[in-house]
Legacy VTK file of the C-alpha trace (Angstrom):
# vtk DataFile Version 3.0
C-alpha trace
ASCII
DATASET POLYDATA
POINTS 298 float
24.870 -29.434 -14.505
22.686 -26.314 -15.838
19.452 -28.647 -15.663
20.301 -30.094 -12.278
20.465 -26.233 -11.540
17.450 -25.602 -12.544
15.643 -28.207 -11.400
16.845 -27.529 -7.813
16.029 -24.190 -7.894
12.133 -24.978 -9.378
11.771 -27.350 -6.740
12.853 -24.771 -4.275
10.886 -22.534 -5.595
7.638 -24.950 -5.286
8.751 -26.015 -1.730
8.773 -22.561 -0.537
5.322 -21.902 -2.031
3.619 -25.147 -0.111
5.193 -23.886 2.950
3.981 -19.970 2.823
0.460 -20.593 3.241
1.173 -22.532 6.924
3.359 -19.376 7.700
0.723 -16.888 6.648
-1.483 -14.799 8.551
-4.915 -15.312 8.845
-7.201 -13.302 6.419
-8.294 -10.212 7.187
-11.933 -10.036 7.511
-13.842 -6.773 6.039
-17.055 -7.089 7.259
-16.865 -4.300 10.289
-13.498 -3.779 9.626
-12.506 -0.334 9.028
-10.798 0.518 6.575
-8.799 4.221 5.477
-8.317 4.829 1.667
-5.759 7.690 0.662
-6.373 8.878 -2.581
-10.096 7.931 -2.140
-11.861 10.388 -4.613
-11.199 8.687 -7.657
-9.261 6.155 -9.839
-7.678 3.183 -8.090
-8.455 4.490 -4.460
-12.049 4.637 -5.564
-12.866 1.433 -6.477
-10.710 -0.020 -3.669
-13.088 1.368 -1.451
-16.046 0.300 -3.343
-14.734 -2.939 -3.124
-14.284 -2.826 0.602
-17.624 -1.518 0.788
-19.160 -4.406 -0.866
-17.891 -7.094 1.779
-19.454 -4.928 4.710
-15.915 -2.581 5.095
-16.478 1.120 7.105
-14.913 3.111 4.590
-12.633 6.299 5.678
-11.795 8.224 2.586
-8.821 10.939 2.846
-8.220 13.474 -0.257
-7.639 17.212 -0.757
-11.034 17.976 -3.003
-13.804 18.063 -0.432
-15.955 17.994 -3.601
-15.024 15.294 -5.483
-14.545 13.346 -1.956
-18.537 14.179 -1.566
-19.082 12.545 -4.846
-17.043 9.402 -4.237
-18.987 8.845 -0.887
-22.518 8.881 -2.980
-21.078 6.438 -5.790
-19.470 4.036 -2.829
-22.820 4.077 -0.554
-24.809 2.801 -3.106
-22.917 -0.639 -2.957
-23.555 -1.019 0.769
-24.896 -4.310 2.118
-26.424 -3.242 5.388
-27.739 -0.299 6.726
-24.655 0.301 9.441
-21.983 0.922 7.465
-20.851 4.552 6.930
-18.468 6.610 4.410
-16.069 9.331 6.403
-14.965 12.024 4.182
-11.859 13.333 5.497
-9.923 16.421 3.300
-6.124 17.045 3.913
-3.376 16.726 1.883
-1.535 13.229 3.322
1.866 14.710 1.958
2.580 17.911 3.666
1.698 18.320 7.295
2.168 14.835 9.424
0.127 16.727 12.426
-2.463 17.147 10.448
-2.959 13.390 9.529
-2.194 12.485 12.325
-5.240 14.734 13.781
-7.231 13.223 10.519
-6.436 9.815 11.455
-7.698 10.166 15.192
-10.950 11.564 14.407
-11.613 8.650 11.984
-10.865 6.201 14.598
-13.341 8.114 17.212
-16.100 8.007 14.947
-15.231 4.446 13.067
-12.974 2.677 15.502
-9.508 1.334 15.276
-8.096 0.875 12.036
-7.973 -2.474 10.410
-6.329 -1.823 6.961
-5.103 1.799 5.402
-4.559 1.308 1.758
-1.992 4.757 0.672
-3.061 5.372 -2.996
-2.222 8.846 -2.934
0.241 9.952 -5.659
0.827 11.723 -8.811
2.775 11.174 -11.842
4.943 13.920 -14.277
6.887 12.468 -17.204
9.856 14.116 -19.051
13.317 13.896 -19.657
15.447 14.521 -16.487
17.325 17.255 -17.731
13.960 18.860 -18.824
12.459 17.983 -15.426
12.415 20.766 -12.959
13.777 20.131 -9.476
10.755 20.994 -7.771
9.118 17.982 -10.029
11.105 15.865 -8.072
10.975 17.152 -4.885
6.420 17.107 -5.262
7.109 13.897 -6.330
8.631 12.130 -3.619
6.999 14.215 -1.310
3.002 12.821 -2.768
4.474 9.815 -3.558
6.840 8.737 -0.628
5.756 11.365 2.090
2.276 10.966 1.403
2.769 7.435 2.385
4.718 7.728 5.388
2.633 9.952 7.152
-0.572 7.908 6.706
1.275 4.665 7.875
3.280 6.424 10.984
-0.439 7.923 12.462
-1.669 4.069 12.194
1.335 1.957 13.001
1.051 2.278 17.063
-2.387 0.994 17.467
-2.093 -1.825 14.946
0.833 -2.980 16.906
-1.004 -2.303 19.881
-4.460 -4.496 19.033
-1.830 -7.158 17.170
-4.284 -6.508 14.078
-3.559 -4.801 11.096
-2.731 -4.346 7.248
-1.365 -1.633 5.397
-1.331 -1.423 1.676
1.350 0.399 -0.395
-0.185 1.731 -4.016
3.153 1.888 -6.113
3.310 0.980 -9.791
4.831 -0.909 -12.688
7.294 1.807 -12.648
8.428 1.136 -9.201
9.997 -1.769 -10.082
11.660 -0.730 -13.844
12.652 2.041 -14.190
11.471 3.575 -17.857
12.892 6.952 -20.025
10.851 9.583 -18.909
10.291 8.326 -15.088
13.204 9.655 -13.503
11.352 11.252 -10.976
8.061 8.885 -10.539
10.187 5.993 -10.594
12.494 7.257 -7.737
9.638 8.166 -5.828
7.288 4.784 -6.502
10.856 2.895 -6.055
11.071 3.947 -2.619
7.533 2.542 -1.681
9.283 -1.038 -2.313
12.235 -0.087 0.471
10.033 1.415 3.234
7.157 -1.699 2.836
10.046 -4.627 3.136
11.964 -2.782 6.219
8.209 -1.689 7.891
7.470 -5.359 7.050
9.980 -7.014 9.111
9.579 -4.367 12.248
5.335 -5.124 12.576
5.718 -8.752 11.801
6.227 -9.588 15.174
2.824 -7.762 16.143
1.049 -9.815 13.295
0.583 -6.772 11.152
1.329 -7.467 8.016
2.162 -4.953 4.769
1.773 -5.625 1.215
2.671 -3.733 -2.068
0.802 -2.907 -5.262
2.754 -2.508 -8.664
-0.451 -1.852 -10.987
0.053 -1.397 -14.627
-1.107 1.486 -16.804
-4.753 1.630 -15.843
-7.339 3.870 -17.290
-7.924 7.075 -14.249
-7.911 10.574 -13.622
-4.079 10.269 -12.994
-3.317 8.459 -15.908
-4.628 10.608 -18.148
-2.810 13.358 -16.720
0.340 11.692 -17.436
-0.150 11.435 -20.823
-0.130 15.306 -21.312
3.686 15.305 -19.874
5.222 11.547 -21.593
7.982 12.115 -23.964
6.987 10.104 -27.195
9.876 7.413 -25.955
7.660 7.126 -23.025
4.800 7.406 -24.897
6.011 4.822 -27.572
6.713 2.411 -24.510
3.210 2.927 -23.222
1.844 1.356 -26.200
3.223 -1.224 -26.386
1.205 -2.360 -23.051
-2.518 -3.150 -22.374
-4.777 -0.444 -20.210
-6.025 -2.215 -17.297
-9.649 -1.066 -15.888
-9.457 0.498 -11.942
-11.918 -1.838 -10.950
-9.890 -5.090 -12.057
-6.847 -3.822 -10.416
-8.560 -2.607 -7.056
-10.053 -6.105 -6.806
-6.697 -7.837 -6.573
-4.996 -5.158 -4.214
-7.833 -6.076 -1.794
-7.676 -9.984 -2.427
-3.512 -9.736 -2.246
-4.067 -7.402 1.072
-6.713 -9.322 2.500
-4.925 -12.579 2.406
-0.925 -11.296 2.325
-0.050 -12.905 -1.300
3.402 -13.367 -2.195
4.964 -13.152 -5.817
7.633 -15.212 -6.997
10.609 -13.186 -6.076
9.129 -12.619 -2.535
8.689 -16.076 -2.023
12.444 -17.054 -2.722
13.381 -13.971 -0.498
11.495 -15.808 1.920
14.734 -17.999 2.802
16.524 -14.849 3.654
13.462 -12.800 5.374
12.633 -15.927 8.084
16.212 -16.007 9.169
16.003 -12.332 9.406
12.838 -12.181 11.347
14.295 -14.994 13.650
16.924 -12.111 14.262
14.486 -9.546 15.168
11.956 -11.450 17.418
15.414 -12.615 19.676
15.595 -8.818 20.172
12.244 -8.300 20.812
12.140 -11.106 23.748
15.716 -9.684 25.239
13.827 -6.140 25.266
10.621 -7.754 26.483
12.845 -9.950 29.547
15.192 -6.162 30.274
12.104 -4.334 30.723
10.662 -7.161 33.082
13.612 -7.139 34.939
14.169 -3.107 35.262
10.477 -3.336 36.941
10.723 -5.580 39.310
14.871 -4.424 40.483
LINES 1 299
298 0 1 2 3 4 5 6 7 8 9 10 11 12 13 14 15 16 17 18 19 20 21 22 23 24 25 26 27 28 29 30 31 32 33 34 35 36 37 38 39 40 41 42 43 44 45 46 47 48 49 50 51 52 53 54 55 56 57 58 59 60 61 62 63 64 65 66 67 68 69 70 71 72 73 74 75 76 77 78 79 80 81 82 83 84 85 86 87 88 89 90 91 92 93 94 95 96 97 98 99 100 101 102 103 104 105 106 107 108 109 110 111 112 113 114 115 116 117 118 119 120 121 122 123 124 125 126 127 128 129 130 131 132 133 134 135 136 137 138 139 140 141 142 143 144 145 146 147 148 149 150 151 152 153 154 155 156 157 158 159 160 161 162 163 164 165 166 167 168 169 170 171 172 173 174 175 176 177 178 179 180 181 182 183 184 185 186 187 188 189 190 191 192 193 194 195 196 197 198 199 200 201 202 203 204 205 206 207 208 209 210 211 212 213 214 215 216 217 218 219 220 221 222 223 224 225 226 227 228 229 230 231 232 233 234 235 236 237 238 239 240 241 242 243 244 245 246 247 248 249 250 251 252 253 254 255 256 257 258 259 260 261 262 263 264 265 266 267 268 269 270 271 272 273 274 275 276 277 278 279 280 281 282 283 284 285 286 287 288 289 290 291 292 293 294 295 296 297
């Protein structure tokens, strides 16, 4: 009976995987797209944008050090592959003033045009103990981590809907989907990514914008060697026992997985549940869509 089990559920499993790539959206194509990279100074944010660079992307990069921003745009122009694409520099801090992205978001899209994909890899990591940890850890935590995500996405969400065109990438980690002893408050913080991706996911469907998240393991940047200053040795210990990824290798396979809207295995069997949910949402949509036609024309 286990076996037959099993077998059922591998063969469901397969089945749903044949079917996903009729179902998917078409890949997003870079060349002349434009693309917005929180977190774009250094580490994973970096080399996404080099990446997106080298396939023709207009690159908008968004960070708080105006210098090290400078710097990123000189390492990521020298991978162009045509003399029109350009590197915005933007500096504001994505995590505590949504006006002010909002404000940094417009003036990208004068001078680049609409945006085609934001990729939010702003975020920071503290490690300790959570009695140890100070509130305040918690609360710059989920404000860089979380906030600093929200804000980007709200500022870009209308037009996407608007065009019907659009991706948006959410940078969380390893962490944000285990929790581990001394990431009370990154976990929390990188946990909540995962909720706010799968409920934007299912409003923007409809409008064939599509979101995607990133759980990269411990890879070898600015930020990660920051952590190690704060990891308890548990943490520390636990750390070890894992391989150090390079930033390039894991910013190539946030922009395939973005570009093309990959699936793991546990998305794929929530896909059961998610198209019976999105039937759900896109009856609502048409009832709005047929009350609003009617209202006009009573």
């Amino acid at each position: 009976m286990l076996l037959l089990a099993a077998a059922f559920l591998v063969a469901f499993v397969l089945l749903l995987y044949m079917v996903s790539p009729l179902i998917s959206p078409k890949p997003l194509a870079l060349p002349g797209a434009h693309v917005v990279v929180t977190g774009g100074s250094s580490g994973i944010g970096k080399c996404i944008a080099i990446e997106c660079y080298k396939q023709g992307a207009f690159i908008t990069l968004v960070a708080r050090n105006e210098d090290k921003l400078l710097q990123a745009k000189k390492e990521i122009e020298k991978h162009s592959i045509n003399d029109k694409q350009v590197v915005l520099c933007i500096s504001v801090d994505v995590s505590q003033d949504y006006s002010q992205v909002e404000n940094v978001i417009k003036q990208a899209q004068e001078k680049l045009g609409p945006v085609d994909m934001l990729v939010n890899c702003a975020g920071m990591s503290l490690a300790g103990k959570f009695e140890d940890l100070e509130v305040s850890t918690f609360e710059r935590l989920m404000s860089v981590n979380y906030l600093g995500s929200v804000y980007p996405s709200r500022a870009v969400i209308t037009t996407m809907k608007e065009r019907r065109v659009g991706r948006i990438v959410f940078v969380s980690s390893q962490a944000g989907q285990l929790g581990l002893f001394g990431f009370t408050a990154y976990s929390s913080s990188k946990f909540a990514i995962r909720g706010l991706a799968e409920a934007l996911q299912m409003e923007v469907k409809p409008y064939n914008v599509y979101v995607t998240v990133a759980y990269p393991p411990d890879t070898d940047t600015p930020g990660f060697a920051e952590e190690n200053k704060t990891k308890p040795l548990e943490t520390r210990l636990i750390s070890e026992t894992t391989s150090v990824c390079k930033p390039e290798q894991v910013a190539k396979q946030i922009v395939k997985d973005a570009i093309v809207v990959t699936m793991g295995l546990f998305r794929t069997i929530a896909l059961f549940y998610l198209g019976s949910f999105d039937s759900i949402v896109r009856r609502c949509m048409m009832q709005r869509a047929k009350s609003e036609i009617a209202d006009k024309t009573a």
